[in-house]
N, C-alpha and C positions, 0 to 999 in steps of 0.2 A: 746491431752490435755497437756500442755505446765506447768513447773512448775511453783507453785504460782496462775494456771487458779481456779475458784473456781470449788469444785466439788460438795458440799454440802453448802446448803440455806435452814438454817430453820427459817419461821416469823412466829411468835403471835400461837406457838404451846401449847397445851392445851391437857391434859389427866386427867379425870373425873373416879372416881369410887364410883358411886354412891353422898354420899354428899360430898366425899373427893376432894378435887382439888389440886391435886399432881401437877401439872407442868403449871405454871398461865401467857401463853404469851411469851414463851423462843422464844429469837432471835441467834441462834450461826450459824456458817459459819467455815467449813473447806476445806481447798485449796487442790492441787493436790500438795502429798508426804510430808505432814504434819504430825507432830503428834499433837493432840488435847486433852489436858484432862479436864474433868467436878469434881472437888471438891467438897467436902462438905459435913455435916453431915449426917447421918441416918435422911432417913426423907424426905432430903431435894429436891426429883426428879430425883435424876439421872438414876435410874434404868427404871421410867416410860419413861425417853428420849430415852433411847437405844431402849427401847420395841418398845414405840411408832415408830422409823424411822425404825425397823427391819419390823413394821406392825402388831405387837401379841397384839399390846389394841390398842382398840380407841382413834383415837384421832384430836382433829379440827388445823385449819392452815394449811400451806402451807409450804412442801418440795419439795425444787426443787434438785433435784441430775441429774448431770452430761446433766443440762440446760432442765431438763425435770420435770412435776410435776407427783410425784410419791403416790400422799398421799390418792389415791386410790385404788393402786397396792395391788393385796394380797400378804402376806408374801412371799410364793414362788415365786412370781413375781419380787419381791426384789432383790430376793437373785440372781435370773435368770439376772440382771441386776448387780449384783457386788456388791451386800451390803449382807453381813457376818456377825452374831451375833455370839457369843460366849460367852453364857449367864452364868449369875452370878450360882454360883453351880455346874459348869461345860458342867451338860445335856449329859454325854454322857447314853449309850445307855447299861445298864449292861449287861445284857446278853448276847450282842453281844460280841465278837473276839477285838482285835486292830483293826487287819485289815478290817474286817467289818465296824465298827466304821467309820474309815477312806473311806472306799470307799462311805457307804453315804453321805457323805463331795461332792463328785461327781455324785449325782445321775440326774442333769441336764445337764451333757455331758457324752460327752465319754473321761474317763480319759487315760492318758499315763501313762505305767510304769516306764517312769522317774519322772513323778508326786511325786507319791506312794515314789520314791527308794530319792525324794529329801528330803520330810519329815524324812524320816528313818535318812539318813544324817545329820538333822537340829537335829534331836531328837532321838539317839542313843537305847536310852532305851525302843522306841516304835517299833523301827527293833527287840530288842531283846526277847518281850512281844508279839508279834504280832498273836498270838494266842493264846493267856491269855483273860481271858473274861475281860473287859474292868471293872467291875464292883469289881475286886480285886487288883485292882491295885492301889498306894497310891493315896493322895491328889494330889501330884507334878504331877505326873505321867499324872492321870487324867486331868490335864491343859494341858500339852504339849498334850493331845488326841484332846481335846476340841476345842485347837488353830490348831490342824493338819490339824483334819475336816475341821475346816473354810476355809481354805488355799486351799485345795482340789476342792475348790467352785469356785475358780479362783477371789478372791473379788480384789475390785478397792480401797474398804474401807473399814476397816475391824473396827466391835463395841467390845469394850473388855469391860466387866461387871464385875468388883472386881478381875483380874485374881492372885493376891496374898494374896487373903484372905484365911485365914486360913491353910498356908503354911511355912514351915518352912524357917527360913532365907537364908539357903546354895539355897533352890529349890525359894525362891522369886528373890535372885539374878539372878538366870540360865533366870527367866521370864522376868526381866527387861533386862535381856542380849539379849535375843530372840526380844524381842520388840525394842530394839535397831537396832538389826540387818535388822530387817524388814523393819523398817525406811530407814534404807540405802538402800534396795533393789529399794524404793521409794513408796511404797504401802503407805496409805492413812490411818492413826487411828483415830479413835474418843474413846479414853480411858476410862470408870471411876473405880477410883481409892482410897483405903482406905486410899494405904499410898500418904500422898500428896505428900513429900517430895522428894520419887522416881517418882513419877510420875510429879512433877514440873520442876527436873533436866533435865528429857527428854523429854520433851513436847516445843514443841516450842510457842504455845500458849494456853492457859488456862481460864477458866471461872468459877467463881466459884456460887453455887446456893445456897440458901436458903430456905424453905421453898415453893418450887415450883416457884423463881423467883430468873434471874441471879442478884446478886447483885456485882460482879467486872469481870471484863476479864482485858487481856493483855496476853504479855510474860510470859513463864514461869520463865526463872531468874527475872522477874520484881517485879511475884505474890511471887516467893519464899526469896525475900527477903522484901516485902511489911509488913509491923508492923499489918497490921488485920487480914492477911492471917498468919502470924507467931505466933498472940498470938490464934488466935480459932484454927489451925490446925496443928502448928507444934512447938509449946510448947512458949512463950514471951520468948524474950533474949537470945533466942538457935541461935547459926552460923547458916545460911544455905549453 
């Protein structure tokens, strides 16, 4: 798959909880070695997007990833196929070890211990924690676990669910750093994100939601310096 090929097609996607209708018809599309991110208020669907394409709720329309329709697949199915969540919260697994943690990350192959010894590499402080129970180890920490797992999966596309929330600034930088580098690797993101403004800088293209319906896309420098997307999310009359 050739850069720019698409790899993710989502039409007229729909997530229902009951009388709630969190996500009302979304159309987004991310290409092969993109970064992608979904803006917007509390509220406004993103988390039910990622759920939905991860396969953990219900949900109607049509995903086609990597020219296939997958909006049948059960989650594990998913992931067996290259799509990675990394959900909001973290999710790792307390009780477990580092390294535990991380080898579930791979529990649909058989991993290499260069796998394992790359993450360590990428994420210094999980070689040095790696039999720390995964559940006393800080917030920051907790992310780079969370993003390690995914990565362990071998994803094609990887979903990132708030990965700076609630993170102090030195370890949001280290995430946006990590996310950067990833990109260059050429791996596949579909972000969402609190802070927009970091995640507009590095996002090559952007959509923003409202109320369970995309109401702008484009570039990320396009959205980041767009006058509706500056006064609802990233303060009127601030530089971007």
């Amino acid at each position: 798959m050739s850069v720019h090929e698409k790899l993710l097609s989502v039409s007229n996607l729909h997530v229902r909880y009951g009388n709630i209708h969190a996500m009302q018809g979304l159309n987004i599309e991310v290409n092969q070695g993109e970064l992608v991110c979904l803006i917007g208020a509390n509220g406004a669907g993103k988390s039910s997007t990622l759920n939905a394409l991860a396969g953990l709720v219900p949900s109607t329309g049509s995903v086609i990833y990597q020219g296939k329709e997958i909006s049948t697949l059960a989650s594990h199915q998913r992931v067996g196929q290259g799509l990675a969540l990394v959900p909001e919260g973290r999710g790792v697994f307390s009780k477990m070890t580092v390294l535990e943690n991380l080898q579930m990350g791979a529990y649909l192959h058989d991993w290499r211990e260069s796998e394992l010894e790359s993450i360590f590499a990428r994420f210094p402080r999980l070689a040095e924690r790696r039999d720390q129970l995964a559940g006393t180890l800080s917030g920051g920490e907790q992310q780079m676990l969370a993003i390690g797992r995914a990565l362990l999966s071998r994803p094609k596309l990887l979903l990132l669910d708030e990965p700076s929330m609630g993170l102090a600034p030195l370890m949001i930088e280290l995430i946006f750093k990590t996310l950067a580098e990833l990109k260059e690797t050429g791996l596949s993101i579909l972000l969402v994100e609190q802070n927009a403004r970091g995640a507009l800088q590095l996002a090559d293209r952007a959509y923003v939601l409202e109320h369970g319906e995309m109401t702008l896309s484009g570039t990320g420098q396009d959205l980041l310096h767009d006058a509706r997307v500056q006064a609802a999310y990233l303060g009127a009359g601030i530089e971007a």
